[in-house]
C-alpha positions as CSV (number, residue, x, y, z in Angstrom):
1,X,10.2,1.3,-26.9
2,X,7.4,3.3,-27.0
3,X,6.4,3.4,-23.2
4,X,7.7,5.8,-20.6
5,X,8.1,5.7,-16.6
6,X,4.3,6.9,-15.3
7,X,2.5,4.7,-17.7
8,X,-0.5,3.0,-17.0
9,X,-1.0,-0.7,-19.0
10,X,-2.8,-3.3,-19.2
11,X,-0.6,-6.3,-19.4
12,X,-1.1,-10.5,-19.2
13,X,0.7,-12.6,-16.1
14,X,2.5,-15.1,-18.0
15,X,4.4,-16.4,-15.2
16,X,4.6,-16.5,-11.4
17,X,7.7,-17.1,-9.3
18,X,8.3,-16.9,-5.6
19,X,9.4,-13.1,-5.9
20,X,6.9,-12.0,-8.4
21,X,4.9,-12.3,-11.4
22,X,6.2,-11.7,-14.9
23,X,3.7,-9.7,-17.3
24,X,3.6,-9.0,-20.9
25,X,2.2,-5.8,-22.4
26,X,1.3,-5.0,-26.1
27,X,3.9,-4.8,-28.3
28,X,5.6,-8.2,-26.8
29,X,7.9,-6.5,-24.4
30,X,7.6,-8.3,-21.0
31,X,8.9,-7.5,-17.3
32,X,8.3,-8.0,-13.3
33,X,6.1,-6.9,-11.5
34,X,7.7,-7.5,-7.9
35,X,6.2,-9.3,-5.0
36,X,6.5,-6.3,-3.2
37,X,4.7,-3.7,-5.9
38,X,2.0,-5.9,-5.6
39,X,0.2,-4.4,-2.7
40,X,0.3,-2.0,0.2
41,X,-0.5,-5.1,2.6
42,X,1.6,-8.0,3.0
43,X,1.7,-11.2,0.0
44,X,2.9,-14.1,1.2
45,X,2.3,-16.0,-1.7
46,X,2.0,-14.5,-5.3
47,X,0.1,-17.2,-6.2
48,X,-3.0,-16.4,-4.1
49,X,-2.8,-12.8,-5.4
50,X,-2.3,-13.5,-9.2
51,X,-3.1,-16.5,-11.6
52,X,-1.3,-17.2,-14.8
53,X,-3.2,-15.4,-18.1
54,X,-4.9,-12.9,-15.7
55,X,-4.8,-9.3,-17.2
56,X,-3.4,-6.8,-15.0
57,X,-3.5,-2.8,-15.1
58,X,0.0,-2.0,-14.2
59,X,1.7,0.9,-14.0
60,X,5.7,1.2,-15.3
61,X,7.8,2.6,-12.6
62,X,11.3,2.1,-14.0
63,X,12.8,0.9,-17.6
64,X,15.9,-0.2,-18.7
65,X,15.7,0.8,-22.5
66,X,19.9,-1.2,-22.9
67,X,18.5,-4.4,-21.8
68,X,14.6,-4.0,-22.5
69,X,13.3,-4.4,-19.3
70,X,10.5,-2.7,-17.9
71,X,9.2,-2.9,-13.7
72,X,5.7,-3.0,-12.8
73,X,3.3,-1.7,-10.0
74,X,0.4,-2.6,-8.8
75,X,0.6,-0.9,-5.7
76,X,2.0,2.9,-7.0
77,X,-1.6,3.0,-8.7
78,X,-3.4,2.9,-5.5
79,X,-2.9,5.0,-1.6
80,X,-1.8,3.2,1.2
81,X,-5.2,2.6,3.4
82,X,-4.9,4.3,6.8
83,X,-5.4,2.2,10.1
84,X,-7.0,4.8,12.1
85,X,-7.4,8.7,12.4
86,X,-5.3,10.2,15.0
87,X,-7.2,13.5,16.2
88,X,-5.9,13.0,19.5
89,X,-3.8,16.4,20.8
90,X,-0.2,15.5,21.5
91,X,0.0,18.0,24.3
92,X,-2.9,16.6,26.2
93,X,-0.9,13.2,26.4
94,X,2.3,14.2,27.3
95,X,0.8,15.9,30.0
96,X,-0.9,13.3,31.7
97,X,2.4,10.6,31.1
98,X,4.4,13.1,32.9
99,X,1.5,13.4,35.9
100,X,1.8,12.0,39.5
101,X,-1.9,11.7,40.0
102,X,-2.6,8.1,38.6
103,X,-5.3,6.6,36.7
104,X,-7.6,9.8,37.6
105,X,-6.5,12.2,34.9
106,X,-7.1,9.2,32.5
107,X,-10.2,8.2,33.6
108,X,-11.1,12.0,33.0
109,X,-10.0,11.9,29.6
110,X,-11.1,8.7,28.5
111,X,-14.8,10.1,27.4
112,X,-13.0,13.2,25.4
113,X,-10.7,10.5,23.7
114,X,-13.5,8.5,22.5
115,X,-15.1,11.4,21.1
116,X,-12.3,12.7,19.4
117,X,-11.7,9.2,17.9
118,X,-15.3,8.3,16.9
119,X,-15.6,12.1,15.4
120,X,-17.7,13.4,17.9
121,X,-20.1,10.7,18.0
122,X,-21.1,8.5,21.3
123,X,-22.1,5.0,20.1
């Protein structure tokens, strides 16, 4: 076996189950690529992710050289994507939660909030 844990393939689904795809590489050695290594968001459904004979950059995260097997990613070869930037100051908050003074001291932060979140900009 001439592949090692890191590489990146290109490899051909060559069949689709419920808990992932299996995909061939050069060289005729085949393995899984796991529903859940497909992507950073949720699959319900390999099928509306991957088709049969699509060709797929994968990248090997583990191999069993006794048995031949080799795991896929899909997902290790890209960063999760963030939600939302959190410039907010911690301090600030737990300050105000702990206050007796009502919606006022959030009413007075709201604006500074928004800034903070929009970086500085007031749509």
């Amino acid at each position: 076996m001439k592949y090692n844990i890191g590489d990146v393939v290109t490899g051909k689904v060559i069949s689709i189950k419920s808990y992932g795809a299996f995909i061939t590489i050069p060289t005729n050695l085949t393995g899984l690529l796991h529903i859940s290594e497909i992507s950073h968001d949720y699959i319900k459904d390999v099928n509306s992710v991957l088709k049969i004979k699509d060709e797929v950059k994968v990248k090997i995260i583990d191999i069993d050289k006794k048995n031949r097997q080799i795991i896929f990613s899909i997902r290790a070869l890209s960063k999760p994507k963030r939600k939302t930037k959190n410039k907010c100051r911690y301090k600030q908050h737990e300050t105000i939660m702990e206050s007796n003074k009502g919606f006022k001291e959030l009413e007075k932060m709201l604006p500074i909030w928004i800034a903070e979140y929009s970086g500085g900009k007031n749509d």
